[in-house]
VMD Tcl script that draws the C-alpha trace (Angstrom):
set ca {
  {24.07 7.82 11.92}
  {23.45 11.65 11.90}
  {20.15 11.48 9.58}
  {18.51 9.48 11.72}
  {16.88 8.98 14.56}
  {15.76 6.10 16.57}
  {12.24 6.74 18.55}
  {11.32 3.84 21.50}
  {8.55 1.60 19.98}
  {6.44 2.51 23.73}
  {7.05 6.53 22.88}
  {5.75 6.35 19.05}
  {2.84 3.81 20.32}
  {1.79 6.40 23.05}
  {1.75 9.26 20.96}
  {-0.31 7.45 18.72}
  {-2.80 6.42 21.02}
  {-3.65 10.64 22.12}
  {-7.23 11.30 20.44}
  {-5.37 14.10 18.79}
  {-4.59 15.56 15.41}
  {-1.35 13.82 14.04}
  {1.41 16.10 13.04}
  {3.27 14.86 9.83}
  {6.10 13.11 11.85}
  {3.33 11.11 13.89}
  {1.65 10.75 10.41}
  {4.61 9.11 9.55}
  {5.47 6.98 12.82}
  {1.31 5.80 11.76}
  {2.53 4.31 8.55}
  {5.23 2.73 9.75}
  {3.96 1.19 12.64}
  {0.36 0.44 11.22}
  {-0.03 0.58 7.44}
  {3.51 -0.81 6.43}
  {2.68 -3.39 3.38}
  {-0.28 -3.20 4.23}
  {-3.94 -2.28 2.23}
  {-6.20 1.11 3.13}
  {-7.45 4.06 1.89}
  {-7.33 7.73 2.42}
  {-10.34 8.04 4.25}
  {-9.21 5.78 6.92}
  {-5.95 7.49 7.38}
  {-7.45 11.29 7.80}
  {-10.17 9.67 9.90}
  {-7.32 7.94 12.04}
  {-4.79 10.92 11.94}
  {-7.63 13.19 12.50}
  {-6.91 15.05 9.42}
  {-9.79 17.47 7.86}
  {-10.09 15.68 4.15}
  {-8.89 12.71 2.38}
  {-7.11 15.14 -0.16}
  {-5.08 16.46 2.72}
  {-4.02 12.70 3.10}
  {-3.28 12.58 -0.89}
  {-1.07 15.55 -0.92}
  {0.77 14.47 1.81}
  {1.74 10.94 0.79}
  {2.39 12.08 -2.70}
  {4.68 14.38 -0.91}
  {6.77 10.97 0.69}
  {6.71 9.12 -2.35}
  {8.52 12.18 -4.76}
  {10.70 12.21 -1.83}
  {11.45 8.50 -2.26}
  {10.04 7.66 1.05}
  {7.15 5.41 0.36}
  {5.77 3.19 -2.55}
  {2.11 3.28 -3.55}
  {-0.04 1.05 -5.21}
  {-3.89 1.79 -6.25}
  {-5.94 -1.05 -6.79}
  {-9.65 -1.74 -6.69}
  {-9.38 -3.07 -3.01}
  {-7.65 0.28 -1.91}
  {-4.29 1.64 -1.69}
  {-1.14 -0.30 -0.50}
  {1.49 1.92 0.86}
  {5.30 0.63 1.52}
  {7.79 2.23 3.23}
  {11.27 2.45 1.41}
  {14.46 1.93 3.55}
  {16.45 4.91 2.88}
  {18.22 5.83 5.83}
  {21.54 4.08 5.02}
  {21.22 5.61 1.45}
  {20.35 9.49 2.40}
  {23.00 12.06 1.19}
  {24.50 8.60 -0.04}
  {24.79 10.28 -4.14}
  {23.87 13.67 -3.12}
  {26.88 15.90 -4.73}
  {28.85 18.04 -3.08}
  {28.24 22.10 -4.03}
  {30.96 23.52 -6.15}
  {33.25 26.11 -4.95}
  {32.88 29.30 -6.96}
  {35.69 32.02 -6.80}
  {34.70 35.64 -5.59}
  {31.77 36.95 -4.51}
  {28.18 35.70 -5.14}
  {25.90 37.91 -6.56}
  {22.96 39.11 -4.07}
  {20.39 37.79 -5.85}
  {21.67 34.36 -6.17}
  {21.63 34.30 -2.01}
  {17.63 35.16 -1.80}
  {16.03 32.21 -2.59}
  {18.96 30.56 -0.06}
  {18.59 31.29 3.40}
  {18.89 29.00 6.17}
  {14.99 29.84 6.64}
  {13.80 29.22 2.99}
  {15.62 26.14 2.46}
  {13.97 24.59 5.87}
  {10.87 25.41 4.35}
  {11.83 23.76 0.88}
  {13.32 20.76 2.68}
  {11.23 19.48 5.87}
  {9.24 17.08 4.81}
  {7.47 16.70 8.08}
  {7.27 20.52 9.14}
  {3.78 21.82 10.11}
  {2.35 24.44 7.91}
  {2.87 27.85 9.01}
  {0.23 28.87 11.38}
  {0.08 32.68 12.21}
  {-1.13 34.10 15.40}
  {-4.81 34.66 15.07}
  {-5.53 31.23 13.56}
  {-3.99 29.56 16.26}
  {-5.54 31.74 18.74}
  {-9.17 31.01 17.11}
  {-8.47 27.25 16.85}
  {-7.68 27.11 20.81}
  {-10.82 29.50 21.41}
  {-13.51 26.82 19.45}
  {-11.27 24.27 21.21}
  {-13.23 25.10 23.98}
  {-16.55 23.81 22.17}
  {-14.99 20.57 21.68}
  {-14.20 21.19 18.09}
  {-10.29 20.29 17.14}
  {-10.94 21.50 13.17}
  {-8.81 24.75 11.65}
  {-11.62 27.59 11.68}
  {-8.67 29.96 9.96}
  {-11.94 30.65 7.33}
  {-13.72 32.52 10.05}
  {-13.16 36.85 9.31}
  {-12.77 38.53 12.79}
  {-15.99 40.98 12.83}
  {-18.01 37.46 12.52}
  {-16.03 35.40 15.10}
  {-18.28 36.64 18.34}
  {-21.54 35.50 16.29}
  {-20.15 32.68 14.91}
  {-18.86 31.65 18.00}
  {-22.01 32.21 19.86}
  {-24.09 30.27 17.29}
  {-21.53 27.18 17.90}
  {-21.90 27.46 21.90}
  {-26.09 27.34 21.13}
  {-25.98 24.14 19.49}
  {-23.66 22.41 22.05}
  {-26.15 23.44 24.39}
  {-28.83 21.88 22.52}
  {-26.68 18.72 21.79}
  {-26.15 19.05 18.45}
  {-22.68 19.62 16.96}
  {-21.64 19.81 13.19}
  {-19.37 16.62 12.47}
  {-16.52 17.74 10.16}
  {-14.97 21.01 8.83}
  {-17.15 20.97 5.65}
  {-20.42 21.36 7.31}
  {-18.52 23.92 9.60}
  {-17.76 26.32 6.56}
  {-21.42 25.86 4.62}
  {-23.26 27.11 7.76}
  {-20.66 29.76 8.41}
  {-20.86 30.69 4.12}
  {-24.49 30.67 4.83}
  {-24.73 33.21 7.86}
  {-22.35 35.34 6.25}
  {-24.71 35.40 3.47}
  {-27.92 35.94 5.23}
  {-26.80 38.35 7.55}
  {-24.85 40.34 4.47}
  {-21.61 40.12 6.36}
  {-23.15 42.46 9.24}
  {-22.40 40.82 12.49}
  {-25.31 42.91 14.13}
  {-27.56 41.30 11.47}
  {-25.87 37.89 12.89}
  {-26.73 38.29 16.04}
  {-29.85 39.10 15.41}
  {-30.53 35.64 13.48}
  {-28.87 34.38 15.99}
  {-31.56 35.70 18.51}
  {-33.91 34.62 16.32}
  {-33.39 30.92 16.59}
  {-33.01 31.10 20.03}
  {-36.03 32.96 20.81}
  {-37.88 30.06 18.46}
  {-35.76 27.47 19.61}
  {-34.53 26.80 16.05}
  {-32.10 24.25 15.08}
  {-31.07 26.09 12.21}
  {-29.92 29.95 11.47}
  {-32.32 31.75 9.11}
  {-32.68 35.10 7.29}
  {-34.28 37.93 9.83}
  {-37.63 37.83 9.46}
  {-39.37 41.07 8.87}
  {-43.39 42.56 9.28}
  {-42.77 44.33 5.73}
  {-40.77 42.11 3.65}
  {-40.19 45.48 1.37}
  {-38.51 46.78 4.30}
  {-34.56 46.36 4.68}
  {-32.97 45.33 7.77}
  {-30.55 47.50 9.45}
  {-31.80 50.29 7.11}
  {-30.56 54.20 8.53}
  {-32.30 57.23 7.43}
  {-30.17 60.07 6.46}
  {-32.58 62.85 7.60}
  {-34.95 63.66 10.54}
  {-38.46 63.30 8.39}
  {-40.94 62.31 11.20}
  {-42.98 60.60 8.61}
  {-40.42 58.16 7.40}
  {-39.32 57.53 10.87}
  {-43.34 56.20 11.01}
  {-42.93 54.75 8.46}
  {-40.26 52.27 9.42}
  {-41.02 51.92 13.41}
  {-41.61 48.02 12.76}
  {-38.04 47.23 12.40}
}
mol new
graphics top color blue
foreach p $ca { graphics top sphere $p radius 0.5 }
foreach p [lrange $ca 0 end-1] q [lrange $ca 1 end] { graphics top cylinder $p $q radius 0.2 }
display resetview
């Protein structure tokens, strides 16, 4: 049959069994093997594929049922999901395109290419990832966290990074992406996007051994961090030594 394929029940149970993030085949081969008629819930299946949120979970299954690929029932004891078996039907009623004398016009071809259409059609194709998220993703790898950290802007990446490597050194590690993204909101906010001004809170809860990253704290509270004067007056160069 060319629109299928047949995977070795030992291959699909080993790939399952990697403590990894699930691609949406895998996600697939998990539902089959593991949910088939059978009751869960979201939760369970983003904690199982290692997938950020439960909506992420949603989307995704709501994307195999308008493709005619699953069967869901909600209930109040959680959601049964059935698998449909459409391989002998695929492309079974799907009509042939209509020849059309002459040319085609250019811009009926846009929306057409071989590239766009694989992006309409695969179901089970990863999102597009460009270069810098992946690279960030394998570089927080390192700190044991396998979460997307595309939200993190590049002139904050050092700090945040360096914040990140403090707490695995005090044991402490923030559990999901969520938490991830309010303490990186909340830096960003503190420090007012400086990354010197990071750093410096950064130093700051090292130097005090805090578990948490705080707004600098100043002798004059009138006086603003990172401030630069614009002219050589001795006097207000006095007047701000306690920076």
């Amino acid at each position: 049959m060319k629109d299928s394929v047949i995977i070795p029940l030992s291959i699909a149970e080993n790939v399952l069994s990697e403590k990894k993030r699930l691609s949406k085949i895998e996600a697939y081969i998990y539902l089959l093997l593991k949910v088939n008629g059978k009751t869960t819930s979201f939760k369970k299946l983003a904690d199982a594929w290692k997938w950020p949120t439960s909506a992420t979970v949603s989307r995704y299954l709501s994307q195999l049922k308008d493709a005619g690929l699953i069967d869901i029932e909600v209930s109040k004891t959680g959601t049964k999901i059935t698998l449909n078996d459409t391989l002998n039907d695929t492309h079974k009623d799907t009509p042939k395109p209509a020849k059309t004398k002459g040319k085609r016009k250019v811009d009926d071809t846009l929306n057409d290419t071989p590239n766009d259409t694989l992006k309409q059609t695969d179901l089970f194709g990863e999102e597009p990832v460009d270069e810098r998220t992946a690279a960030l993703n394998r570089k927080f790898k390192e700190l044991n966290y396998d979460i997307d950290f595309s939200f993190v802007e590049p002139h904050l990446e050092d700090a945040f990074f360096r914040w990140l490597k403090y707490k695995q050194g005090r044991r402490e590690k923030y559990k999901n992406q969520k938490s991830l993204k309010q303490c990186y909101d909340k830096m960003k906010k503190d420090c007012k996007g400086s990354s010197l001004i990071a750093m410096q809170m950064i130093d700051q809860s090292e130097a005090n051994n805090y578990a948490g990253l705080f707004p600098l704290k100043t002798k004059n509270s009138n006086t603003p961090v990172g401030f630069i004067l614009n002219d050589n007056d001795p006097d207000r160069a006095a007047k701000y030594s306690d920076w």
